[in-house]
N, C-alpha and C positions, 0 to 999 in steps of 0.2 A: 764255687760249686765244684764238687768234684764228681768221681764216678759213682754211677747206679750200685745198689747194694749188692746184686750177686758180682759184678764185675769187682768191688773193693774186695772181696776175699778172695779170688782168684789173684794166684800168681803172674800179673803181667808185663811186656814187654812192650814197648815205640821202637818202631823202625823207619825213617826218614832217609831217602837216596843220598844226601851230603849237605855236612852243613858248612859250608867255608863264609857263609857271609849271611846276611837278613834281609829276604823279599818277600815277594808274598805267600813262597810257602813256608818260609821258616817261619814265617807269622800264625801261623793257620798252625802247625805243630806246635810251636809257645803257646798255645792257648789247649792244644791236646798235653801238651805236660804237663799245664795246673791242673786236669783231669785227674792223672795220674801220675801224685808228686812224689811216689816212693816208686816209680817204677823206671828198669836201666835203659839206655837207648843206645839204638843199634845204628850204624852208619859206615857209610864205606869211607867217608876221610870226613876230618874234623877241624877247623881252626878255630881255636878258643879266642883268637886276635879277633879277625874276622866275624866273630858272632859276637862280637863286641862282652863277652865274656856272661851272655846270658843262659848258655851253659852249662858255663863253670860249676857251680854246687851241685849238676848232675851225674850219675853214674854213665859214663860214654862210651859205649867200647867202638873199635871201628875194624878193619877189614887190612890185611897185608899191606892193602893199596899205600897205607898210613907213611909206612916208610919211605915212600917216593917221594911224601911231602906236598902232593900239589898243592895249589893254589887257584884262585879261580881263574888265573890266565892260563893255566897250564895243566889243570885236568881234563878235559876235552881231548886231547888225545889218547887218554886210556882206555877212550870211548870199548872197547872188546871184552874189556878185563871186568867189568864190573857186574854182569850178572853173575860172573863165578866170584866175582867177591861178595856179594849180598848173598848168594848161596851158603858162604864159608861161615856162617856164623850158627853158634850153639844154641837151638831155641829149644829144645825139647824139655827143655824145666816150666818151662811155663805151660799156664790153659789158656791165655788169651795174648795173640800179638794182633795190635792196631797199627796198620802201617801206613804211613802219608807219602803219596807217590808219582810222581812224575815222570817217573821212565824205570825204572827199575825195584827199589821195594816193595811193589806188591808181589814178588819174585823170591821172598825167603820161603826158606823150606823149615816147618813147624810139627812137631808132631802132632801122629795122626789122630788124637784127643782132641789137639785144641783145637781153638776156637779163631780163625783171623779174618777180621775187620778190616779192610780196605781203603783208604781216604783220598780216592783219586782226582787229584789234578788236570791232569792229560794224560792218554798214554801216550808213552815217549814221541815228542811230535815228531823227530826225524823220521826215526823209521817209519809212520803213519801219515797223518794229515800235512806234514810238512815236507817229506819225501822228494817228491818229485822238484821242487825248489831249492832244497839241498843239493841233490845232485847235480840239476842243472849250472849251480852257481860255481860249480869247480870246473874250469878250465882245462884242466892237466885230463885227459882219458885215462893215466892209468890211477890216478885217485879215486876219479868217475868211476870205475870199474873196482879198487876195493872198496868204495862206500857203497857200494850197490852189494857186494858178495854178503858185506859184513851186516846192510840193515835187511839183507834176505833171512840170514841166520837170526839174526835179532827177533825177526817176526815169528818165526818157528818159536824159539823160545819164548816170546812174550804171551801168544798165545797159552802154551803147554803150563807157564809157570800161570795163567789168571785161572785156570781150572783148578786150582788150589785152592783157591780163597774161596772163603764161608759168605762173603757178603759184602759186596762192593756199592760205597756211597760216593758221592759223584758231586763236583764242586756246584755243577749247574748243568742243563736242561741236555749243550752243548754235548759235556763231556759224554753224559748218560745219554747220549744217542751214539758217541764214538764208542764207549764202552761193548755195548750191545752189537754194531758191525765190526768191528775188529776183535772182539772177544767170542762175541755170541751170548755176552753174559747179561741180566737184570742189574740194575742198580735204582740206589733210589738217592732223590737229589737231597745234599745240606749244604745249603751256601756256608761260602766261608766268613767267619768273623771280623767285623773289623772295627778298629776303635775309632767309633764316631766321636766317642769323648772328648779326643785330642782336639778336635776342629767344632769353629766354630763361625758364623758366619762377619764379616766385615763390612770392611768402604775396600769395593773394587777398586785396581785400576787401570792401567790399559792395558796391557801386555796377555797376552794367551800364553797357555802354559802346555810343555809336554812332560808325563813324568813316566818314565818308564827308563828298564834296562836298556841300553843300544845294541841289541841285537838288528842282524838282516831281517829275522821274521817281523819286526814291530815295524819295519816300515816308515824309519822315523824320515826318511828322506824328504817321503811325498810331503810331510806337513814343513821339512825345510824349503824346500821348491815352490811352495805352496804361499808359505809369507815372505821368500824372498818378491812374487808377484805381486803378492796385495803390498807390501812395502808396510806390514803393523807387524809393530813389537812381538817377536815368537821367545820364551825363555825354553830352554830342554833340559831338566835336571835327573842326571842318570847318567851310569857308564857302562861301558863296554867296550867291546870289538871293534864297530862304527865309530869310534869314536873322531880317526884318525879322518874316517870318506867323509861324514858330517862338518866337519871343521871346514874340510875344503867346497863343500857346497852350499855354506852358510853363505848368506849379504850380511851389512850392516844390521840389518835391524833382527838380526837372528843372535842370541847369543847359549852358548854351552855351557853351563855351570856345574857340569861334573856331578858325583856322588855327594848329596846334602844331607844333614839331620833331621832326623824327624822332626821337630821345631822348626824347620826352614820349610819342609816342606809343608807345613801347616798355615807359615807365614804366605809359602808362595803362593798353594791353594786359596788361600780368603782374598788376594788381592787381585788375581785373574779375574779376568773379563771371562775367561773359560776354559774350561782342562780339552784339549784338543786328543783326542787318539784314532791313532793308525789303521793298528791290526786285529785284527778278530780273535778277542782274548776269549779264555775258556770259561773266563766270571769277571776279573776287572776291576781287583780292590782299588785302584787309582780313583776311577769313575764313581764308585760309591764316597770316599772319601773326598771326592771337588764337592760331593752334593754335601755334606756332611757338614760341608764349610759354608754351604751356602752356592755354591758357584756350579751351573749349570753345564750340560758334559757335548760337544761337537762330537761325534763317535761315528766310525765305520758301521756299515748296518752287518750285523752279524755277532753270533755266538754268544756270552752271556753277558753282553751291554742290551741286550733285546728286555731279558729279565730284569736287568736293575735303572734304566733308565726309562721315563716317560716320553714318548716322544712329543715335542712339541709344550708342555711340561716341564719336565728339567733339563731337559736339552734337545738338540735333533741329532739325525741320520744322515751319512753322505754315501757314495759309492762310487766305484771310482779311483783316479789319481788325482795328483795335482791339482789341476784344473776344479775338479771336483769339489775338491776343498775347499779351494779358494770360494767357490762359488756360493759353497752351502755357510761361510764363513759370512762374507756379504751378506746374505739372506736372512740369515738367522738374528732375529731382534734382540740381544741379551738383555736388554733395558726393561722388555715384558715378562722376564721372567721371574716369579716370588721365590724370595730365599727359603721365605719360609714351607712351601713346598719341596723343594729337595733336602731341606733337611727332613720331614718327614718320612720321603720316599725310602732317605738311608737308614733311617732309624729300624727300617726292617732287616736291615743284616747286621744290627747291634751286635758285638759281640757275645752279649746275655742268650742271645736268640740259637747259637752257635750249640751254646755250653749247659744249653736245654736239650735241642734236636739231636749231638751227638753223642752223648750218655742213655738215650731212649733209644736211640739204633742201635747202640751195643747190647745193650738190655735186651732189646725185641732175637736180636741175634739169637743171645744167648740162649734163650730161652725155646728158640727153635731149635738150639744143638747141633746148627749144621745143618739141617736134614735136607735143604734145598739145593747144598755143594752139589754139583758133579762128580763123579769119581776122581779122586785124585790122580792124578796120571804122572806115568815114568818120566825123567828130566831129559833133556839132551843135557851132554855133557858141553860145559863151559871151560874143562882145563884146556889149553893153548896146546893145539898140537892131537887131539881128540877128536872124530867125528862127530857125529849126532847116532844116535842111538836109535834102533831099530823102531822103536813105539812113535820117536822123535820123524823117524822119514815118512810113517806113515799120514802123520798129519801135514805132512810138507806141505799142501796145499789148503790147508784146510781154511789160513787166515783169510781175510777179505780186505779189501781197503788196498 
């Protein structure tokens, strides 16, 4: 399927924050590409290795940044530089830019014709809802003290640059509440896509499974902690940062399997006893994808596992740490639970369902022309070495959160 008819004659652009590898929001953009397969994509760095070469046959441009080269281990420190480099780009040829966003994209500057669509994930959880855990987890004060000046500025800007945008869609219930107190802006929800296809239901077997990035935020500790106590098979398939502290708080019956293929992780999915997660995702493509497979989701009570899991149904709720876990892990009968209900339950964020809902929000967009924007408002400057700009101090205070 592709785009709605007035969107295909317009001139348009994708803009996505970085693509150096494939999770869950490179997945959710791959699926906004086949929307629109003649249109160029914007990005502040790029690895064609990395995105395992999916791509390749599109037109890619990227941001200064490009020449630094990072890497997913090593852009994270350019953390400052990036809303001037998602500013740096030339959009004023086009009438419609759709941009997929997790901290920074929804931040290009478009002319003032067009038309821009919004596909947000989170806004940027540092600066926002993960904040005060950031900072807290750095040691050093005088780190503490530039991550605090730098995601001060951050918020100014994030604020000033979401008053741009024509019409912000929202992965889940979650974000479209973050949206509205940190922004002050409306959105309306489209879950994101995911290919139930792949999975399909099995013959379980013992082992629990975690599948996520090893980020601090995800939490993957608690569920290491958690079956080293119950002493039952934990698999954790995923990398990161963590990867080093997990290793060393693993027991025996916990094992790390690093970054897997999608195929592995299909396999791993069908043969868990249950996909275990942590952290209060903003929707939780893992979790729709255990059901998908059949296999029932142990999940934090919070944020968009609320919307895609049943509780009691296809999985239950913990809250808590450790202990927690462990407890709601014991308790929880997997044995009563029908495959054939969670495959159901996921069959509602099929990918079809995706590539229907966000073709119709661009449409509906368009077709309003904008006219529910806010005034476009003046930028603070992002050059290095610049203050913020008079329009820019006025709202200093304006963000919430």
């Amino acid at each position: 399927m592709h785009a709605p008819a007035t969107a295909s004659r317009l001139r348009v652009a994708l803009v996505h924050d970085f693509l150096l590898d494939v999770r869950g929001a490179e997945r959710v953009f791959l699926e906004m590409c086949e929307l629109w397969p003649d249109a160029p994509i914007f990005t502040a760095i790029y690895n064609e290795e990395g995105t395992e070469g999916r791509f390749a046959h599109r037109d890619v441009h990227t941001s200064f940044l490009q020449r630094l080269r990072p890497t997913t281990r090593t852009f994270r420190p350019l953390l400052p530089l990036y809303p001037a480099a998602i500013e740096s780009f030339e959009l004023h040829d086009f009438d419609l830019v759709v941009s997929s966003s997790s901290a920074w994209a929804h931040g290009v500057i478009v002319d003032d014709s067009a038309v821009h669509v919004c596909y947000s994930h989170n806004p940027f959880r540092y600066a926002w809802n993960d904040r005060d855990r950031t900072l807290a987890s750095r040691p050093d004060p005088l780190t503490r003290a530039a991550l605090r000046s730098i995601f001060h500025r951050w918020r100014q800007w994030d604020w000033i640059a979401a008053q741009r945008v024509d019409q912000y869609l929202a992965n889940s219930r979650t974000t479209q509440g973050r949206i509205r107190a940190y922004f002050g802006r409306g959105s309306r929800v489209v879950h994101p896509p995911v290919e139930t296809e792949r999975f399909a239901p099995g013959t379980p077997g013992d082992h629990y499974l975690v599948l996520s990035e090893l980020m601090p935020h995800k939490r993957i500790d608690v569920a290491v902690e958690a079956f080293n106590g119950l002493g039952l098979p934990l698999l954790v398939a995923g990398d990161g940062p963590e990867m080093r502290h997990l290793r060393s708080l693993a027991g025996p019956t916990v094992r790390l399997l690093g970054r897997v293929s999608d195929s592995e992780v299909a396999e791993l999915l069908q043969g868990a006893r249950a996909l275990v997660v942590t952290a209060v995702e903003e929707f939780g493509i893992a979790a729709v994808e255990s059901q998908a497979a059949g296999r029932p989701v142990v999940a934090v009570s919070g944020g968009g596992l609320l919307e895609t899991v049943r509780d009691g149904v296809t999985g239950c709720f913990w809250e808590g740490g450790p202990d927690e876990l462990a407890a709601a892990v014991r308790d929880f009968d997997v044995d009563a639970i029908d495959p054939s209900d969670c495959v159901s339950n996921a069959a509602r964020f099929d990918g079809s369902v995706f590539r229907r809902a966000l073709p119709r929000e661009v449409e509906r967009t368009l077709q309003r022309g904008g006219e529910d924007r806010p005034a476009r408002p003046g930028m603070p400057s992002t050059r290095p070495g610049l203050g913020l700009t008079r329009r820019a101090r006025a709202v200093e205070r304006r963000p919430r959160g």
